[in-house]
C-alpha positions as CSV (number, residue, x, y, z in Angstrom):
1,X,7.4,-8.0,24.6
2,X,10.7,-6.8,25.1
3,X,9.7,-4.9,28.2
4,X,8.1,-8.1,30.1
5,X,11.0,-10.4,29.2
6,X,13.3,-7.6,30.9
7,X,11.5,-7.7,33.8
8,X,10.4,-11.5,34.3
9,X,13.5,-13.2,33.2
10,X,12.5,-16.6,35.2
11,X,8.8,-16.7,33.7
12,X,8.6,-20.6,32.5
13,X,8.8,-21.4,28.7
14,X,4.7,-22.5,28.3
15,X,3.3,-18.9,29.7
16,X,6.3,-17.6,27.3
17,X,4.6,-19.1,24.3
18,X,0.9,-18.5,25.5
19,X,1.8,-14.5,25.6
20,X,3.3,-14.9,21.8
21,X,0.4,-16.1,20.8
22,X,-1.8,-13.7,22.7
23,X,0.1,-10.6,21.3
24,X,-0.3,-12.9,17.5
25,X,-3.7,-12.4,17.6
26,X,-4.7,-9.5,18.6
27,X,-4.9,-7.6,15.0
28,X,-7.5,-10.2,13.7
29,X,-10.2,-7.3,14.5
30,X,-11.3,-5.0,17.3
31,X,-14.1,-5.0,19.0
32,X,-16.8,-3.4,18.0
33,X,-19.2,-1.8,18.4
34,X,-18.2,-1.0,22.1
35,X,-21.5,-1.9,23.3
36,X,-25.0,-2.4,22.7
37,X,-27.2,0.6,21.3
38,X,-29.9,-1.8,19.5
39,X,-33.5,-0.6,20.2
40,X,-36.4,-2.7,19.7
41,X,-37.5,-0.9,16.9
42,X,-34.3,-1.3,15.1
43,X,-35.4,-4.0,11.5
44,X,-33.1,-7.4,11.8
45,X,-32.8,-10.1,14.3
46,X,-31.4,-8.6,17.3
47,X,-28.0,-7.8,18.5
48,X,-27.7,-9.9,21.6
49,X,-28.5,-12.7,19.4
50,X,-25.9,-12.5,16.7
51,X,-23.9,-15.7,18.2
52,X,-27.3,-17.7,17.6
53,X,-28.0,-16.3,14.3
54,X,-24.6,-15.7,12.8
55,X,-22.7,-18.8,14.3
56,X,-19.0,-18.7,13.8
57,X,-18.0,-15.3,14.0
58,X,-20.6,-14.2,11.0
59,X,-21.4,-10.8,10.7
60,X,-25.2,-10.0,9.7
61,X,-24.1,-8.4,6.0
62,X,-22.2,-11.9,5.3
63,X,-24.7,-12.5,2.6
64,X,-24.7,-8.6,1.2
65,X,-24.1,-7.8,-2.3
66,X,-23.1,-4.4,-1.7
67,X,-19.8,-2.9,-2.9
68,X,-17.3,-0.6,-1.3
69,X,-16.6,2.3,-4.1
70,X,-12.8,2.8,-3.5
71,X,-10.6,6.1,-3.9
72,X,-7.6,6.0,-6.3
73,X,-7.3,2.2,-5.5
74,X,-7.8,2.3,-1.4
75,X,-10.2,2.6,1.0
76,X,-11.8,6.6,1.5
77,X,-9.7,8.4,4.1
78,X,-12.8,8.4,6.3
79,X,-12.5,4.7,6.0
80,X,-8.8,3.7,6.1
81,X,-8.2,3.0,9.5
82,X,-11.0,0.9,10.3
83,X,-9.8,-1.0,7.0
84,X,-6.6,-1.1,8.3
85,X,-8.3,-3.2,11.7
86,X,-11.0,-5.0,10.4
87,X,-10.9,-8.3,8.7
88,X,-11.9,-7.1,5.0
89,X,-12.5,-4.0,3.5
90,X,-16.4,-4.4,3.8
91,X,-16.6,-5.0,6.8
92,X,-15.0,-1.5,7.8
93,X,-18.0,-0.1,5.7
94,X,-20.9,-1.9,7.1
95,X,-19.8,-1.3,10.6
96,X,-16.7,0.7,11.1
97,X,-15.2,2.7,13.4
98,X,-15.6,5.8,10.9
99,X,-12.8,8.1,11.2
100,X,-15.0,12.1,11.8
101,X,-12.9,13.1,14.7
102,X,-16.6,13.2,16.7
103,X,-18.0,15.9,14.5
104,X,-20.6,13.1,13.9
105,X,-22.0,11.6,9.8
106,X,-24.8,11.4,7.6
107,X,-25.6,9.1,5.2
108,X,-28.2,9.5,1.9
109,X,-29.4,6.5,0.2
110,X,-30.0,7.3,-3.8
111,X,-31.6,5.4,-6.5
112,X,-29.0,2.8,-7.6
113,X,-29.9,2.3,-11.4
114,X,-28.2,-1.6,-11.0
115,X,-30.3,-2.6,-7.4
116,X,-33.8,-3.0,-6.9
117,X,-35.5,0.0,-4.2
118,X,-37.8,-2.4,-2.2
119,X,-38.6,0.1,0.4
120,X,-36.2,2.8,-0.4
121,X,-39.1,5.1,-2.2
122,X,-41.5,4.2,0.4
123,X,-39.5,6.3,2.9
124,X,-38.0,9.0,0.7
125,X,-37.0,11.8,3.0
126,X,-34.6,14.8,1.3
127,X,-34.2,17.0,-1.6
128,X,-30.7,17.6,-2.8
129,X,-29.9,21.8,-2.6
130,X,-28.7,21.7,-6.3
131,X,-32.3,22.1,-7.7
132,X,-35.2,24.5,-7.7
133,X,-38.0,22.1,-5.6
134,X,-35.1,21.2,-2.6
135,X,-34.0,25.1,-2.3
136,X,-37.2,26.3,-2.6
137,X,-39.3,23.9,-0.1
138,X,-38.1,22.5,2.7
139,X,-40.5,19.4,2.9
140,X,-39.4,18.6,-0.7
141,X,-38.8,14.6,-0.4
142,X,-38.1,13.0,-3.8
143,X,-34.4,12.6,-3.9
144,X,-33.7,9.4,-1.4
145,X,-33.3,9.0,2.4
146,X,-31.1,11.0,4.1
147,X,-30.2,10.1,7.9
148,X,-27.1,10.5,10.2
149,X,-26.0,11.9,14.0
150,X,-23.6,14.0,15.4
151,X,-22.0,11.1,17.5
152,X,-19.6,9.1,15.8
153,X,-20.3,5.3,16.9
154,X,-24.0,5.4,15.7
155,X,-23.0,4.8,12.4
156,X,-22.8,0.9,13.0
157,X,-26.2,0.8,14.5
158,X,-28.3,3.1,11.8
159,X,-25.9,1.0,8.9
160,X,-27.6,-2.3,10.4
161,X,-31.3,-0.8,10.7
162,X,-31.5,0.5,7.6
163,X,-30.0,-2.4,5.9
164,X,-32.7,-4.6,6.9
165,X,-35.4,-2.6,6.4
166,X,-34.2,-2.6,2.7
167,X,-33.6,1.0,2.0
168,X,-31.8,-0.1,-1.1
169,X,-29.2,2.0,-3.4
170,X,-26.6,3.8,-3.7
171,X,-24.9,4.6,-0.4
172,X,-22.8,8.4,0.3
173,X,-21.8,8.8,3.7
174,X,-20.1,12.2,4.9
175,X,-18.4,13.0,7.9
176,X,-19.9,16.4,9.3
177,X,-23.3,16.8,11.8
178,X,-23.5,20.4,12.8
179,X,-21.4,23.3,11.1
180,X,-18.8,23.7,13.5
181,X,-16.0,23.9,12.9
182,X,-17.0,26.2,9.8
183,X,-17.1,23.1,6.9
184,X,-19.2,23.5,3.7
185,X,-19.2,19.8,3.4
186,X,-20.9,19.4,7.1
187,X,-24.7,19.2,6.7
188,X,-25.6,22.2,8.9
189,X,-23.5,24.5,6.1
190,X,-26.7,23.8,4.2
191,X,-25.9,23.6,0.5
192,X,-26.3,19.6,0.3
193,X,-29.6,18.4,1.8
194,X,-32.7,20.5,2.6
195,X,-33.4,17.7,5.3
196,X,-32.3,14.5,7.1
197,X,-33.2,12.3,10.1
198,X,-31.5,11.9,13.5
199,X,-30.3,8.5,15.3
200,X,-29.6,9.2,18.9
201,X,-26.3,8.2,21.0
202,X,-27.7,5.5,23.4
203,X,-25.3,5.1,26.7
204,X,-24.3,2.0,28.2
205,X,-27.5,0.1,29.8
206,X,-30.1,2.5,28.1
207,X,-31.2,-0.2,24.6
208,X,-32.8,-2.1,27.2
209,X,-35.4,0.2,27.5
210,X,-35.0,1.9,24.0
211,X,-38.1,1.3,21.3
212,X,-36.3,3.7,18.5
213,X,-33.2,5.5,18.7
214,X,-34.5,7.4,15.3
215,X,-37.3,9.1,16.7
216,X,-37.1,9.4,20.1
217,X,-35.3,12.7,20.4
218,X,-35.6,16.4,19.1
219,X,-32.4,16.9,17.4
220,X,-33.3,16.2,13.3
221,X,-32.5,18.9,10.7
222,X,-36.4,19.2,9.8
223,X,-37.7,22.6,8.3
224,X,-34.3,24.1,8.0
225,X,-33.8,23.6,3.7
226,X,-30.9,24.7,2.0
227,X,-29.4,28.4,2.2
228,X,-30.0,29.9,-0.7
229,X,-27.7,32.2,-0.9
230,X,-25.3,29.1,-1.1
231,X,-27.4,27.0,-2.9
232,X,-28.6,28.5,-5.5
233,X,-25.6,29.1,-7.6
234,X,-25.5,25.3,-7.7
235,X,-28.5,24.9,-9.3
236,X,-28.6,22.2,-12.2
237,X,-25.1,21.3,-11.4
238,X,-23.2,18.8,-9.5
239,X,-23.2,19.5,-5.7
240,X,-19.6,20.5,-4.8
241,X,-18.2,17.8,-1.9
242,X,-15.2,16.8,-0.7
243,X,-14.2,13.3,-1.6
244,X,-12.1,13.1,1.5
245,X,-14.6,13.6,3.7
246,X,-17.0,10.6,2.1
247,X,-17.3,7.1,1.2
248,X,-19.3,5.2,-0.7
249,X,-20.8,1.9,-1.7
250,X,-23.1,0.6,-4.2
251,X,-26.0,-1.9,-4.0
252,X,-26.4,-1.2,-0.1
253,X,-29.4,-3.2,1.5
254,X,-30.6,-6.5,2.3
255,X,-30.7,-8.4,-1.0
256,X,-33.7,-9.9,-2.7
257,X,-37.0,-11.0,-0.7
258,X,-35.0,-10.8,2.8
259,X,-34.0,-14.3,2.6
260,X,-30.7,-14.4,0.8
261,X,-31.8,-17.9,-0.8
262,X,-30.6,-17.2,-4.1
263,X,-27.0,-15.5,-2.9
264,X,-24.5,-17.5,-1.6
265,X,-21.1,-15.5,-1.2
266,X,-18.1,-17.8,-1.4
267,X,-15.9,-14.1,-0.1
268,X,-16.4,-10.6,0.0
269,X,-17.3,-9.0,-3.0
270,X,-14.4,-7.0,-3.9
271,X,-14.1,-3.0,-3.8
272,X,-14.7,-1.2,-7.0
273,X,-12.8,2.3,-7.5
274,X,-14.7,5.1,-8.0
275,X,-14.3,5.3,-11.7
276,X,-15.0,1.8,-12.6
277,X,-18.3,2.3,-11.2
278,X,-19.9,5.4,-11.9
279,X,-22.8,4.2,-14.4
280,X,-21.8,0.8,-14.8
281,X,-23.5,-2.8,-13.1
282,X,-20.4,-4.2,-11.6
283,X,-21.9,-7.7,-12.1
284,X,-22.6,-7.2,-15.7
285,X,-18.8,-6.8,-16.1
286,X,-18.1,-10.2,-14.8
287,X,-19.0,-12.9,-16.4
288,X,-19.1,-17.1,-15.8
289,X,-15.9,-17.5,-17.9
290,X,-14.2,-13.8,-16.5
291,X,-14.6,-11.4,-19.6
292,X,-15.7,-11.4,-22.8
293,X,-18.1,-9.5,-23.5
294,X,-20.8,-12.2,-24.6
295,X,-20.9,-13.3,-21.3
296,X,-21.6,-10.2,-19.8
297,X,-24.8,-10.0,-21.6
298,X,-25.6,-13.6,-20.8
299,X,-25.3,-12.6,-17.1
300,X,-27.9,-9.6,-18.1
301,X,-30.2,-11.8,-19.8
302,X,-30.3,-13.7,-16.7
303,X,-31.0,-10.9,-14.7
304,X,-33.9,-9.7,-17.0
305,X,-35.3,-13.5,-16.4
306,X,-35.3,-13.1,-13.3
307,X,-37.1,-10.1,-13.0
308,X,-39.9,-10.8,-15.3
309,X,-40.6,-13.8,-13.1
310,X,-40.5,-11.5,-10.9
311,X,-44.3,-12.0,-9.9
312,X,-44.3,-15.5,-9.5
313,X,-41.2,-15.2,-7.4
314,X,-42.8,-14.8,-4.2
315,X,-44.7,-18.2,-4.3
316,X,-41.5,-19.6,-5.3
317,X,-40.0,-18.6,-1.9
318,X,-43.2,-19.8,-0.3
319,X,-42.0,-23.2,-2.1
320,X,-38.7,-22.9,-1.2
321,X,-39.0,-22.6,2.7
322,X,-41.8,-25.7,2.6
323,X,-38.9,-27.6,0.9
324,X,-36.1,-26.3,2.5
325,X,-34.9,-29.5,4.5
326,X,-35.2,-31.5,1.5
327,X,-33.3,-29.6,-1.0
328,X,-30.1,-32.2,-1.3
329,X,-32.1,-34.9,-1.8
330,X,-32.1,-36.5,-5.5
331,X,-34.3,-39.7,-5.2
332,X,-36.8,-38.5,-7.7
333,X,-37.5,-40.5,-10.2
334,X,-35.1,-40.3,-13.2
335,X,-37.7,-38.1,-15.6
336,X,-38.8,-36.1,-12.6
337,X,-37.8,-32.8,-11.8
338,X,-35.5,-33.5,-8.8
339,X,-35.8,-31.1,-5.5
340,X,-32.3,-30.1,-5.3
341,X,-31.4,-26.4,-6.6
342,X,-29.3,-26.3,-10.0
343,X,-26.9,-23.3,-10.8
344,X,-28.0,-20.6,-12.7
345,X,-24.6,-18.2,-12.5
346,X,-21.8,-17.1,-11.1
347,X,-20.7,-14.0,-10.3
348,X,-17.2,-12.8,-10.6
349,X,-14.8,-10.0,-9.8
350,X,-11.5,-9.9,-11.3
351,X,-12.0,-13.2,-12.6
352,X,-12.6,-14.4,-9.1
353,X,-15.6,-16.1,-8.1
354,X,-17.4,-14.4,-5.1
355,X,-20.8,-15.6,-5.1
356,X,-23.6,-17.5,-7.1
357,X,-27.4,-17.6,-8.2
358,X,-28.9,-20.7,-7.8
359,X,-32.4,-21.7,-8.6
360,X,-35.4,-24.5,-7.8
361,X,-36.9,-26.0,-10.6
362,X,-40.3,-24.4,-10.2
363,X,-39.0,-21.4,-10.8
364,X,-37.8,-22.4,-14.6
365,X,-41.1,-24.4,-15.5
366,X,-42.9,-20.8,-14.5
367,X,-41.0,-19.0,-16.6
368,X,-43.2,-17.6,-19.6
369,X,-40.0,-17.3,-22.2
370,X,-39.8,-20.7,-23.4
371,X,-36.7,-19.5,-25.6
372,X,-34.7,-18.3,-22.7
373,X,-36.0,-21.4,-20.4
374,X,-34.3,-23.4,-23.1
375,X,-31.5,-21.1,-22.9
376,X,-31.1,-22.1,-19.8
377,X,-31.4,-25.8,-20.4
378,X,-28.6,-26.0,-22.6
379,X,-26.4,-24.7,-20.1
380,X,-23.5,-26.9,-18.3
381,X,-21.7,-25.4,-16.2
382,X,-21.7,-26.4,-13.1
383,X,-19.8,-25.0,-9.6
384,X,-19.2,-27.1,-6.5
385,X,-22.3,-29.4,-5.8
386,X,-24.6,-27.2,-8.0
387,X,-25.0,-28.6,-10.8
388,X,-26.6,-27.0,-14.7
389,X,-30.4,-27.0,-15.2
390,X,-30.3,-29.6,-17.4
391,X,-28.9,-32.1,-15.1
392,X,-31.5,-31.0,-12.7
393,X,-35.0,-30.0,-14.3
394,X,-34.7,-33.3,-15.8
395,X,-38.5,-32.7,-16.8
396,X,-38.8,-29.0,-17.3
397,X,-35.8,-29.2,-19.6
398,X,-37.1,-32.5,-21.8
399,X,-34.1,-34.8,-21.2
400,X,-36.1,-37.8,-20.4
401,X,-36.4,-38.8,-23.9
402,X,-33.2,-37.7,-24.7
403,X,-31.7,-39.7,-21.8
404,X,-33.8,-43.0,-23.1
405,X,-32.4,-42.4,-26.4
406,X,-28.9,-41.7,-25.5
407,X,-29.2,-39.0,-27.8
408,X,-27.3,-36.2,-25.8
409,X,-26.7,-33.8,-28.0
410,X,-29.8,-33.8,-30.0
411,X,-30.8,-30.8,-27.7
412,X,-28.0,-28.9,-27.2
413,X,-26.7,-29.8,-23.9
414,X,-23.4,-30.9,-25.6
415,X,-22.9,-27.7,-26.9
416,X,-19.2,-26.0,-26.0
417,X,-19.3,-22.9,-24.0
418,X,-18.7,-21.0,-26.8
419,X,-21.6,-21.9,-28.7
420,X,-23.8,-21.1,-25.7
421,X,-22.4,-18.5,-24.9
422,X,-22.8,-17.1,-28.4
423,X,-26.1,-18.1,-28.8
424,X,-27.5,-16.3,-25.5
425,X,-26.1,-13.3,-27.0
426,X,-28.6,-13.2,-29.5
427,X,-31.8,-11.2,-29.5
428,X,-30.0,-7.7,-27.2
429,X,-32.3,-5.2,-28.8
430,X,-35.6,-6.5,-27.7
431,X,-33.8,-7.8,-24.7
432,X,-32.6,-4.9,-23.4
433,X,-36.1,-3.2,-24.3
434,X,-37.7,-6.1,-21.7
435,X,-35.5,-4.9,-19.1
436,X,-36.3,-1.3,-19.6
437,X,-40.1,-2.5,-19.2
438,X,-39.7,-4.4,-15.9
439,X,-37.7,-1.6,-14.1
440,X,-40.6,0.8,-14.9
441,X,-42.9,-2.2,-13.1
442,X,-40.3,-3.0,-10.6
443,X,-40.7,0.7,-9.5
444,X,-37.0,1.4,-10.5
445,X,-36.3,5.5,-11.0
């Protein structure tokens, strides 16, 4: 600025103010990615669309419940300048720009004990070179997906594929494609994974004749394994890597059934460090009310609710997209079930609300518990125009001889949050043994 006013003293006062608000701007957020690589095998609606389907300025993991793992309290050095010039922290993990100095990334996807596979174990890819089966055979495949490329601005492009085709865990990306220069943390060093697909650098022009960028090419580290010599000595131990050289975030991939229907982020979830979240559900810590520790295991026993109506969940959605444009309206009559959704959570972080479960009625008159459906019932809190069950599932939740008789709090729902919370508290033993039991029927590892 101080340059241009030097040299155009006699500029007029309105192109004066237009450049202050031009230079204003401009650390909003970059553009990126640079240009399109999408290929028309890539899972999601497509990139040239993204104006259409993410109106606004949205960004396709808007609705995403994953969780950047910080490092002592900040973004991983891999990650800080692309925190530094995007608009939130995950952002800069979904998408980038990571920081390898060109030496190119990889990524594995691992069994994340707190988020549901989906498709994660259908596509299993890599043995880890700290155990006897990944050293020893280099097809060995039980260990998660492991996938990266020695160019640098691929990374956005595989983080948006394999989102949507639910690959769903833990996420660890490294910087480091081939061995050079001389890194043990690079994958070609070959002490951390005996295997791991390719994603191709697409030039400018060339998506619009791409079908799969993760295929077509020759340049995948197939039947190499670990080196032994290296790898063995780690064996039953944790793999040696170099924090600084890695990032990480939990619950990585497309939420739920694909349709985000029961998610609605108010902001970005926020960052966990690395230490809060080994081993720990990051939503169990929050509660409704933002700590105690009865709520926390309210928000588990709603968890475990839904999953073991987990079943009937997928007519539910049929139900829910049939009655999609009519989900605000309330004209039932008054000892109906009314159409609109009531609130089943929140979620929070910090004590800061970030997002929300909400529910149709169906789903609670389907549940098979009729001691948590009542649970439930009694419930009243409410969050913007989302309100309790009870106000909602007028039928499901028996208030329509309550409501003739005036009698509210025959049935609870004038209970204090204390007492509700309290009583969902009850009964952990053989709730927590009903979790255990639908993770081994949800597939979990």
């Amino acid at each position: 600025m101080i340059v241009v006013m030097a040299a155009s003293k006699v500029w007029p006062l309105p192109i004066f103010f237009l450049l202050i608000g031009v230079f204003q701007c401009v650390n909003a957020d970059i553009v990126w990615p640079e240009y399109n690589q999408f290929c028309s095998d890539d899972a999601g609606p497509p990139y040239l669309d993204d104006e259409e389907t993410f109106p606004n300025g949205g960004k396709y993991h808007d609705t995403s419940e994953a969780i950047p793992i910080l490092q002592d309290g900040q973004c991983a050095p891999k990650m800080m300048k692309a925190c530094s010039e995007r608009p939130n922290i995950r952002t800069a993990y979904f998408e980038g720009p990571i920081d390898c100095d060109g030496n190119g990334w990889y990524c594995r996807i691992m069994p994340d004990e707190n988020w549901k596979p989906y498709n994660l174990k259908g596509d299993v890819n890599f043995g880890h070179c700290n155990t006897t089966n990944g050293i020893g055979d280099a097809g060995f495949d039980q260990d998660g997906h492991c996938h990266g490329s020695s160019d640098d601005n691929t990374y956005y492009w595989w983080m948006r594929d394999h989102y949507h085709r639910q690959y769903n865990g833990r996420l660890r990306c490294c910087c480091g494609w081939y061995n050079t220069p001389d890194d043990p943390q690079n994958l070609y060093f070959g002490r951390i994974a005996n295997r791991c697909d390719y994603r191709k650098m697409l030039n400018r022009g060339e998506a619009a004749t791409c079908r799969d960028a993760n295929e077509e090419h020759n340049s995948g580290y197939d039947d190499i394994g670990c080196k032994a010599s290296i790898s063995e000595p780690q064996i039953g131990n944790p793999i040696p890597e170099d924090d600084s050289k890695c990032w990480e975030m939990a619950q990585f991939g497309l939420p739920e059934d694909g349709d985000n229907d029961d998610f609605n982020p108010l902001e970005s979830p926020e960052p966990t460090s690395m230490s809060e979240n080994d081993g720990d559900d990051e939503g169990n810590n929050d509660s409704e009310d933002g700590g105690d520790g009865e709520d926390g295991e309210d928000e588990e026993e709603e968890d475990e609710e839904e999953d073991e109506d987990g079943d009937e969940g997928d007519n539910d959605n049929e139900e829910d997209e049939e009655e999609e444009d009519e989900e605000e309206e309330d004209e039932e009559d008054d000892c109906e079930d009314q159409k609109g959704k009531f609130l089943l959570k929140l979620k929070k972080k910090k004590g800061q609300v970030v997002g929300k479960k909400v529910k149709k009625c169906k789903w609670l008159s389907k549940m098979k518990n009729e001691n948590k459906r009542n649970k439930i019932c009694k419930r009243t809190k409410r969050h913007k125009k989302f309100r309790p069950a009870q106000e909602v599932c007028l039928k499901t939740c028996k208030k329509c001889d309550e409501n003739n008789s005036d009698d509210e709090d025959e049935d609870g729902s004038g209970d204090s949050d204390g007492d509700e919370e309290g009583e969902d508290g009850e009964g952990d033993g053989d709730e927590e043994g009903d979790e255990s039991e639908d993770e081994d029927e949800n597939g979990r590892w």
